[in-house]
LUMDRENDO-121058 format. One record per residue: x, y, z of N, C-alpha, C, O in turn. Coordinates in steps of 0.02 Angstrom, whole numbers, plus 50000, padded with zeros to 5 digits. Layout:
n_x: X | n_y: Y | n_z: Z | ca_x: X | ca_y: Y | ca_z: Z | c_x: X | c_y: Y | c_z: Z | o_x: X | o_y: Y | o_z: Z
...
***
This chain:
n_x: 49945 | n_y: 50708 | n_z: 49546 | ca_x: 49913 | ca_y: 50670 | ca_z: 49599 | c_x: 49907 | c_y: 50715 | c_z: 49661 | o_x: 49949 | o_y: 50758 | o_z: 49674
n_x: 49839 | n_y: 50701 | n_z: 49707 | ca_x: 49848 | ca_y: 50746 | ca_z: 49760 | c_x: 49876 | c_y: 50716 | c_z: 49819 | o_x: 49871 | o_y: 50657 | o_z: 49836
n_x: 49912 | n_y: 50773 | n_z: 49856 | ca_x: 49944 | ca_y: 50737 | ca_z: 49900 | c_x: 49894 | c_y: 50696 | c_z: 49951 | o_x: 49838 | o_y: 50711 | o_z: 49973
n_x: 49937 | n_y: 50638 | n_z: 49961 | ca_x: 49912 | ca_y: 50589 | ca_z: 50021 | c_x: 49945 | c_y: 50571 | c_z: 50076 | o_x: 50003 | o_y: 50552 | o_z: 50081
n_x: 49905 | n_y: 50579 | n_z: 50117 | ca_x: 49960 | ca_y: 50563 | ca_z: 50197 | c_x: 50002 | c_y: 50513 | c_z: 50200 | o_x: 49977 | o_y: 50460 | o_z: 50181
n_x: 50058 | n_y: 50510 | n_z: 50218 | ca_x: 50106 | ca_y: 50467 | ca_z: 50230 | c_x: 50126 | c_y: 50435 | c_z: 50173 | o_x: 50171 | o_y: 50393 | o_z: 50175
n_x: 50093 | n_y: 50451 | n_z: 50114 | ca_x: 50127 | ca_y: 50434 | ca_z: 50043 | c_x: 50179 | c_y: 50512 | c_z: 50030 | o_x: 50165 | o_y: 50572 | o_z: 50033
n_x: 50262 | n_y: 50459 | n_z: 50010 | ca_x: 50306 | ca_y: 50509 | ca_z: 49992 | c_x: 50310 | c_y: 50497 | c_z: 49909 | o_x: 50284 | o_y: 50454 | o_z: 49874
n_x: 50361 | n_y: 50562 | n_z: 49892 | ca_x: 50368 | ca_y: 50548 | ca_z: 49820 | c_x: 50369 | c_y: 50507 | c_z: 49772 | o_x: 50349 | o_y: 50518 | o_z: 49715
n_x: 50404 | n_y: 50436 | n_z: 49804 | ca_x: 50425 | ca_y: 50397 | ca_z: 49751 | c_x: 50365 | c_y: 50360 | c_z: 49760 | o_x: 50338 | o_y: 50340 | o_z: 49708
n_x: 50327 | n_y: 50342 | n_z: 49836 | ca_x: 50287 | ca_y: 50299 | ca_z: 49836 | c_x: 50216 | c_y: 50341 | c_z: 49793 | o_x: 50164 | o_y: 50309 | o_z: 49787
n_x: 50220 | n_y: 50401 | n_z: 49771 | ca_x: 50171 | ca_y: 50423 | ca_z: 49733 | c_x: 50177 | c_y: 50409 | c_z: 49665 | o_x: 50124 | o_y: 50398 | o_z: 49636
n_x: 50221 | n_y: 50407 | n_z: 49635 | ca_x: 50262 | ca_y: 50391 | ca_z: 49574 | c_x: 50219 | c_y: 50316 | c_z: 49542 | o_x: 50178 | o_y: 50308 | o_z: 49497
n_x: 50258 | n_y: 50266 | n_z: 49597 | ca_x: 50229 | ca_y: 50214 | ca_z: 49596 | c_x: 50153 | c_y: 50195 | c_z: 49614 | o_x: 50128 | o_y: 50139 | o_z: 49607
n_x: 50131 | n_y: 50236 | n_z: 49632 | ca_x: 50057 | ca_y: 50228 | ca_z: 49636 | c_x: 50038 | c_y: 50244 | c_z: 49563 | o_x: 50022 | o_y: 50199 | o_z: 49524
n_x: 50040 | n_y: 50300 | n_z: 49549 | ca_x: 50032 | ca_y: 50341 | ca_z: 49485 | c_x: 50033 | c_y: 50278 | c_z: 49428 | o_x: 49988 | o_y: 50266 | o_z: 49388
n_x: 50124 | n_y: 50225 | n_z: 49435 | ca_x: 50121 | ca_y: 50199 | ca_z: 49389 | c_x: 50081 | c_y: 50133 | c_z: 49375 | o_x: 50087 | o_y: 50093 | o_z: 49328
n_x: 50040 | n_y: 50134 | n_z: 49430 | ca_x: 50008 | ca_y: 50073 | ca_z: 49431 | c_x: 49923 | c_y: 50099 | c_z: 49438 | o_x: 49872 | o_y: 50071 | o_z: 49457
n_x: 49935 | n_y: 50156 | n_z: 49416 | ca_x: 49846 | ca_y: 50188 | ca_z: 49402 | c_x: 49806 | c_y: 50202 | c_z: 49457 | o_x: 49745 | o_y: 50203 | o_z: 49463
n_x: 49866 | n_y: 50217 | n_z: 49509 | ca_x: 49796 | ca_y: 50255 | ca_z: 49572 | c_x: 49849 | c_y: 50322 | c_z: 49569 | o_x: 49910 | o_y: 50326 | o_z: 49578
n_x: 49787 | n_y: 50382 | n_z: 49547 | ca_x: 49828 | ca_y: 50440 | ca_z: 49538 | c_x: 49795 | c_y: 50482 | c_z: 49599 | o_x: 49833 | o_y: 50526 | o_z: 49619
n_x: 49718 | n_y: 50476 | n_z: 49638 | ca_x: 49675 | ca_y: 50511 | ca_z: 49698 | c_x: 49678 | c_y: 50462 | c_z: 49741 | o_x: 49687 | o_y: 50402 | o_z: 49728
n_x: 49671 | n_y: 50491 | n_z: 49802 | ca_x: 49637 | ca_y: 50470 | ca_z: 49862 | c_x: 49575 | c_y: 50421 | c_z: 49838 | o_x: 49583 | o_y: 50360 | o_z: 49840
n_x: 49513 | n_y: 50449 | n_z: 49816 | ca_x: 49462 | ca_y: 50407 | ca_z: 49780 | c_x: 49477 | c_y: 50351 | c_z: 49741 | o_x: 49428 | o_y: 50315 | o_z: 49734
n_x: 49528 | n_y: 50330 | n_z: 49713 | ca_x: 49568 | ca_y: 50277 | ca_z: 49677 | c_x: 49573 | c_y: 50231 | c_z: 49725 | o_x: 49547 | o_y: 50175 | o_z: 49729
n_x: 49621 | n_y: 50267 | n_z: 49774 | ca_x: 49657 | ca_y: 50214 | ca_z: 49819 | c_x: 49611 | c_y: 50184 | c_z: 49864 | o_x: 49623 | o_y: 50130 | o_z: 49890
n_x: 49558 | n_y: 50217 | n_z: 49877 | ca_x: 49496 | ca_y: 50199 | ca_z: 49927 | c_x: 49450 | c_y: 50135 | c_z: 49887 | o_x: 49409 | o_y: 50099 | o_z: 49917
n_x: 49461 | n_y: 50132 | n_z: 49836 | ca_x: 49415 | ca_y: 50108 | ca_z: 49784 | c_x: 49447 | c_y: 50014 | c_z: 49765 | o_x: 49423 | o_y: 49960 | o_z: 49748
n_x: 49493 | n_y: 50035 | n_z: 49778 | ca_x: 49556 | ca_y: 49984 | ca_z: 49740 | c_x: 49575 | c_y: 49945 | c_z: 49814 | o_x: 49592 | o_y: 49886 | o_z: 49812
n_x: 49568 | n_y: 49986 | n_z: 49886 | ca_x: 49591 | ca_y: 49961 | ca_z: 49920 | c_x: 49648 | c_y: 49941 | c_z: 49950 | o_x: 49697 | o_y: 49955 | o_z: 49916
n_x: 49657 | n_y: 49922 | n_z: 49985 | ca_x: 49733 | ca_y: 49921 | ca_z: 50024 | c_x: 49755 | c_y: 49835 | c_z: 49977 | o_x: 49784 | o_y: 49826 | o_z: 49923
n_x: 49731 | n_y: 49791 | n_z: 50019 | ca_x: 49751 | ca_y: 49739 | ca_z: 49968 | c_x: 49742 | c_y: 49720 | c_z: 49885 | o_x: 49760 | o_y: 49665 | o_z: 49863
n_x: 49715 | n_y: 49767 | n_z: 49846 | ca_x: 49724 | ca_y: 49752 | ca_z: 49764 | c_x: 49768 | c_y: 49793 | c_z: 49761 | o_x: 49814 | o_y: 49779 | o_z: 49723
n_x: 49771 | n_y: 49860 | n_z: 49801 | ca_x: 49830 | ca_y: 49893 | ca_z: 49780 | c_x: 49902 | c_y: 49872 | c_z: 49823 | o_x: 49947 | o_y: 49902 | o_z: 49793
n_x: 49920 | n_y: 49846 | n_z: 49862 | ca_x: 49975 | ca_y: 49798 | ca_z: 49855 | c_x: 49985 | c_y: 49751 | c_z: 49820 | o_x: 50043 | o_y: 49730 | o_z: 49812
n_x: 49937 | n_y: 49724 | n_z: 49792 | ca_x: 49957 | ca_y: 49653 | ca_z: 49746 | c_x: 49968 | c_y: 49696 | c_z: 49696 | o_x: 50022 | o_y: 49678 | o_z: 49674
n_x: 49948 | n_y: 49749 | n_z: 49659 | ca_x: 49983 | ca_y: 49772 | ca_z: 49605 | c_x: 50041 | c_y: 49781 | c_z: 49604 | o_x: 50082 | o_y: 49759 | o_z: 49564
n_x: 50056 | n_y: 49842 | n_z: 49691 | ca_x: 50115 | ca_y: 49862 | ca_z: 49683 | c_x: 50183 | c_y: 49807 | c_z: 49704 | o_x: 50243 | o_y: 49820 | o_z: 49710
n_x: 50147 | n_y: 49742 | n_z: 49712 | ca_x: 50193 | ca_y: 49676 | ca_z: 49693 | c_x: 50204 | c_y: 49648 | c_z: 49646 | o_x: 50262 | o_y: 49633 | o_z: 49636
n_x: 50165 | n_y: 49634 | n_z: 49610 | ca_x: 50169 | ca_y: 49638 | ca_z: 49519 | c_x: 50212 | c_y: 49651 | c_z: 49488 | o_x: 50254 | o_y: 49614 | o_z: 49462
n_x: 50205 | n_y: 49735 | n_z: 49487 | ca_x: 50224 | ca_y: 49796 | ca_z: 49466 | c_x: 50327 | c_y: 49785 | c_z: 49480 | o_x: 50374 | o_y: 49775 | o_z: 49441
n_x: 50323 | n_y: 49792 | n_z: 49530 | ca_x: 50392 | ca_y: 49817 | ca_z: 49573 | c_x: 50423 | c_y: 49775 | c_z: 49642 | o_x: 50472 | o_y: 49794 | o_z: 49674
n_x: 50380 | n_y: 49712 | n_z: 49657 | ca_x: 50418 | ca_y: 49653 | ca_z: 49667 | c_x: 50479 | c_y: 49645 | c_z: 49664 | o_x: 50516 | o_y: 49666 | o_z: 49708
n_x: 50503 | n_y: 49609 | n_z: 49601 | ca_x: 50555 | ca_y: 49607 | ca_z: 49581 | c_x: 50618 | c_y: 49640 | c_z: 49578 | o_x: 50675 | o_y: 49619 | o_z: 49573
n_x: 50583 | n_y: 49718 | n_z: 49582 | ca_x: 50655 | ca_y: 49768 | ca_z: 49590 | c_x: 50659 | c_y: 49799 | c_z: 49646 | o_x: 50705 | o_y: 49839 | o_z: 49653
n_x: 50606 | n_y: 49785 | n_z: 49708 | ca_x: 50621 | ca_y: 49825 | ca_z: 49783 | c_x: 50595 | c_y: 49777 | c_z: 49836 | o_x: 50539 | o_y: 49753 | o_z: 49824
n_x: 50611 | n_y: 49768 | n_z: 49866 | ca_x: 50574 | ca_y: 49756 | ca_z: 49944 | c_x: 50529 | c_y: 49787 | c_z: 49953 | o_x: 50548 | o_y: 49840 | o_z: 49977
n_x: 50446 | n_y: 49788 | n_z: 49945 | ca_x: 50401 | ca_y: 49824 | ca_z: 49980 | c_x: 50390 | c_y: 49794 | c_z: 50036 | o_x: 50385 | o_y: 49734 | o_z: 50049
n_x: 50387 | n_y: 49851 | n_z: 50079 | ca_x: 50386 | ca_y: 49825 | ca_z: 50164 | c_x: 50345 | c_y: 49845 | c_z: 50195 | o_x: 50334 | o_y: 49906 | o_z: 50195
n_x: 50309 | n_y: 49804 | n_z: 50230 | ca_x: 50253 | ca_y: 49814 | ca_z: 50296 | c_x: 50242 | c_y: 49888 | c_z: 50296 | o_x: 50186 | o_y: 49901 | o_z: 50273
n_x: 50272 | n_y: 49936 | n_z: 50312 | ca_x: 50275 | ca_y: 50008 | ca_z: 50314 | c_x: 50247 | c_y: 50045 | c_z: 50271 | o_x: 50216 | o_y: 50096 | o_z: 50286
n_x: 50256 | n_y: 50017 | n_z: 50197 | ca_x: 50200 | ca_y: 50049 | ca_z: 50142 | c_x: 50142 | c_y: 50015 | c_z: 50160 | o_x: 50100 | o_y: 50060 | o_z: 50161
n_x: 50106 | n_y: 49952 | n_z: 50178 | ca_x: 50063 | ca_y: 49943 | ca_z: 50199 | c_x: 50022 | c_y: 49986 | c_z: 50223 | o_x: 49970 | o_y: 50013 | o_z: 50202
n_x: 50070 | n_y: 49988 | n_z: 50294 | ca_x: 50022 | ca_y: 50066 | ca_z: 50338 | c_x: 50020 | c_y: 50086 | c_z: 50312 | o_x: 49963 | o_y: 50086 | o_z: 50289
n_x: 50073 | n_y: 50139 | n_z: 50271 | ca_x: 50064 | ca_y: 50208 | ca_z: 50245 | c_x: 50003 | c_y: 50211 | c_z: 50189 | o_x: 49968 | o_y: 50260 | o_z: 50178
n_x: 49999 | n_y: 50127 | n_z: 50147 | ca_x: 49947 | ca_y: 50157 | ca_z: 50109 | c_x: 49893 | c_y: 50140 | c_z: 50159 | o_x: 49873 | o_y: 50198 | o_z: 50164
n_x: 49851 | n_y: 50106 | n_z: 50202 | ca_x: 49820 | ca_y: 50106 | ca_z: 50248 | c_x: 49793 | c_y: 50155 | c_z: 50288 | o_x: 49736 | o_y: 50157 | o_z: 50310
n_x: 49858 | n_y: 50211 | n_z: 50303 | ca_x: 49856 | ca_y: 50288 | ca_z: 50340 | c_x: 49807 | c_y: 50343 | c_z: 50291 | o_x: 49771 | o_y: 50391 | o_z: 50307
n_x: 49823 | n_y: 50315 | n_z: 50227 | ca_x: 49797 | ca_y: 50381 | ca_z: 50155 | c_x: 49731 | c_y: 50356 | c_z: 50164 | o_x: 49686 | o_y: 50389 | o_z: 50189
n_x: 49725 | n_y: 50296 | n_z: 50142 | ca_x: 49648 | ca_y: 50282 | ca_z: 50132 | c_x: 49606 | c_y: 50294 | c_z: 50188 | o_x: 49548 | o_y: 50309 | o_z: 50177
n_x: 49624 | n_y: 50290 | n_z: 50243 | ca_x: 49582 | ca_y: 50325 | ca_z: 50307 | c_x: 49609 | c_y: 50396 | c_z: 50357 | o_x: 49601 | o_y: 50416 | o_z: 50414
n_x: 49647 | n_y: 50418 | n_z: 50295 | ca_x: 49668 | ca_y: 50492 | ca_z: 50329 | c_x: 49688 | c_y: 50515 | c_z: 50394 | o_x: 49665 | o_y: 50565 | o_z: 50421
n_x: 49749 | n_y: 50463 | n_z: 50428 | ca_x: 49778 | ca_y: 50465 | ca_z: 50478 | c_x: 49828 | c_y: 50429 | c_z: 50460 | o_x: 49841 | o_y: 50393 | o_z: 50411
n_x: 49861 | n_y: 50450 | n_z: 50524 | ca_x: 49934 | ca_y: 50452 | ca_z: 50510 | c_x: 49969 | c_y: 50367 | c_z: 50525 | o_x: 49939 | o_y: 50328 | o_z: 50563
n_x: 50026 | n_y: 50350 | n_z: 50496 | ca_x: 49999 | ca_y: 50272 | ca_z: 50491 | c_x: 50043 | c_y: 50249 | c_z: 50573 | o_x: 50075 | o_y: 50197 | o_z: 50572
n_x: 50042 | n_y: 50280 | n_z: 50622 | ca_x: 50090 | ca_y: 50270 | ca_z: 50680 | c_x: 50008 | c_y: 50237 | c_z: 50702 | o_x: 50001 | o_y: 50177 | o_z: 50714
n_x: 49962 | n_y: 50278 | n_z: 50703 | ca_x: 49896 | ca_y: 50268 | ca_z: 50740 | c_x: 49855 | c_y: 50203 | c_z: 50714 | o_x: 49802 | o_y: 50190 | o_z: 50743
n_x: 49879 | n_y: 50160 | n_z: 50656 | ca_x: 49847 | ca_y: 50088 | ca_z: 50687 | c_x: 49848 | c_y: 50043 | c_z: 50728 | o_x: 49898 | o_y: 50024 | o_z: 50758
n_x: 49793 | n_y: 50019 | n_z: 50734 | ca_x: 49789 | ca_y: 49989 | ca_z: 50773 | c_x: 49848 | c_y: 49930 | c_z: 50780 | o_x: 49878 | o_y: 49916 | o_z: 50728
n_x: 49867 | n_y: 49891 | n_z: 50848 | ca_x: 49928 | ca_y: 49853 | ca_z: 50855 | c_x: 49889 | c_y: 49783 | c_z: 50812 | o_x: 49923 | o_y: 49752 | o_z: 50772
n_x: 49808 | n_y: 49760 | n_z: 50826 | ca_x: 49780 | ca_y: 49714 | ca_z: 50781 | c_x: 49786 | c_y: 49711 | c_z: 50713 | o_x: 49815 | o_y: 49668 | o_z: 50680
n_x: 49744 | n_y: 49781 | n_z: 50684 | ca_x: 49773 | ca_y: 49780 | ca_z: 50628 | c_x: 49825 | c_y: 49795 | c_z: 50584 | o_x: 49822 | o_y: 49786 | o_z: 50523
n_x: 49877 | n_y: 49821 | n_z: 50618 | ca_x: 49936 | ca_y: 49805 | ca_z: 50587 | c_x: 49957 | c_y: 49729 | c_z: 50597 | o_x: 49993 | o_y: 49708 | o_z: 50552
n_x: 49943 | n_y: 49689 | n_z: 50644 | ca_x: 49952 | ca_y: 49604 | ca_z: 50633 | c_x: 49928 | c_y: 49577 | c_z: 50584 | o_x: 49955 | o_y: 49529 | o_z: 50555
n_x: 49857 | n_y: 49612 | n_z: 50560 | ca_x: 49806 | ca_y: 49592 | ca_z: 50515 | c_x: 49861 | c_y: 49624 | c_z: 50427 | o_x: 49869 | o_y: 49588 | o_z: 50377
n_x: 49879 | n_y: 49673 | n_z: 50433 | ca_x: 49918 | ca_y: 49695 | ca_z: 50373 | c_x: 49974 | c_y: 49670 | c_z: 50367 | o_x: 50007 | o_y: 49666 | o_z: 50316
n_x: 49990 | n_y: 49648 | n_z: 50433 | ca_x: 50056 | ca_y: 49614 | ca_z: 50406 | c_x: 50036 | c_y: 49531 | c_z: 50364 | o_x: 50055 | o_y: 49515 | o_z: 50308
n_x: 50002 | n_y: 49495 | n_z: 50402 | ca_x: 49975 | ca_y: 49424 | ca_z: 50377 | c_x: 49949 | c_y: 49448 | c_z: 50297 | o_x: 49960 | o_y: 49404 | o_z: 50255
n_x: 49927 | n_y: 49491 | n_z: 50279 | ca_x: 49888 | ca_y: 49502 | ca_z: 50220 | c_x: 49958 | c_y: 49525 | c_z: 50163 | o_x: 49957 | o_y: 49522 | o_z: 50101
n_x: 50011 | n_y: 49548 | n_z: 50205 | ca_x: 50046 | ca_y: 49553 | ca_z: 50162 | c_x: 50121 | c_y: 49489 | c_z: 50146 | o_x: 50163 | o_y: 49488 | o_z: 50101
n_x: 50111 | n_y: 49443 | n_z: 50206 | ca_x: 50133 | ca_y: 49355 | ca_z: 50155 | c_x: 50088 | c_y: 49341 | c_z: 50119 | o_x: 50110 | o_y: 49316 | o_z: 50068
n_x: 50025 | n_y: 49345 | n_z: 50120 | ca_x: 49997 | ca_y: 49309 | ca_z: 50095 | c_x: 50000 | c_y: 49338 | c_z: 50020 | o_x: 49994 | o_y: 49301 | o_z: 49971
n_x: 50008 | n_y: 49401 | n_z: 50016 | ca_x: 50020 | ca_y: 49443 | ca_z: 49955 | c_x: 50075 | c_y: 49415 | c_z: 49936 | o_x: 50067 | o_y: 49381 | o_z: 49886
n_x: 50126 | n_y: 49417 | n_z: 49956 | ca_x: 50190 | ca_y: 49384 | ca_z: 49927 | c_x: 50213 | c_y: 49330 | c_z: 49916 | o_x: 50260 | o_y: 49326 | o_z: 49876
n_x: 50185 | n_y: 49266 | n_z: 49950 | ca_x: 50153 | ca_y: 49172 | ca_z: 49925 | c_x: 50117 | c_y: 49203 | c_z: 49880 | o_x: 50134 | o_y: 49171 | o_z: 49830
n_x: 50069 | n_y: 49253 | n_z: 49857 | ca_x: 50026 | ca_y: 49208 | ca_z: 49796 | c_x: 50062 | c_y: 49261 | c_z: 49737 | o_x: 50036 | o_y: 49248 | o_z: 49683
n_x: 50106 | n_y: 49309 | n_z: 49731 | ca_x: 50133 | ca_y: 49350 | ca_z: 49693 | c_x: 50216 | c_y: 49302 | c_z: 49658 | o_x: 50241 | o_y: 49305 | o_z: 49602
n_x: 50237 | n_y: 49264 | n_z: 49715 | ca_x: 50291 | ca_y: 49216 | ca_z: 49689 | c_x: 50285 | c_y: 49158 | c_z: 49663 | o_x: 50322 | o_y: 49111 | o_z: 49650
n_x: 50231 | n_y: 49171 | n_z: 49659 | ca_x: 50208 | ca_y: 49085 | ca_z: 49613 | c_x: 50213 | c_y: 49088 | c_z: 49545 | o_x: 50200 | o_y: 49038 | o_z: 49511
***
């Protein structure tokens, strides 16, 4: 996989194991299908937290994930209960 900003090892791992192995993947798949996978996926055995959000958020637009916006990180955070109500059902 090539490296992506603010994605670290393991969170590459787990990308990998859920079939986004490029940048072009993750752009494609998106920030919200690719959290609902990686809730699916690994739910059950970790806390994914707001922070991978950004970080996958930071890759797909190639900055660093300190620099979103204070809106849309409100906006990623709401998108990510709502990921987790419809993943615990």
């Amino acid at each position: 996989m090539e490296k992506l900003r603010n994605i670290g090892p393991t969170s590459r791992r787990e990308l990998i194991e859920i079939g986004i192995e490029t940048r072009d993947q993750l752009i494609a798949a998106g920030v919200a299908d690719t959290m609902r996978r990686l809730l699916f996926r690994f739910g059950g055995e970790k806390n994914i937290s707001v922070n991978y959000l950004y970080a996958l958020e930071g890759a797909i637009h190639d900055h660093d994930w300190r620099d979103i916006t204070p809106s849309r990180k409100e906006e990623l955070r709401a998108l990510l209960c709502q990921l987790r109500a419809e993943t615990s059902v």
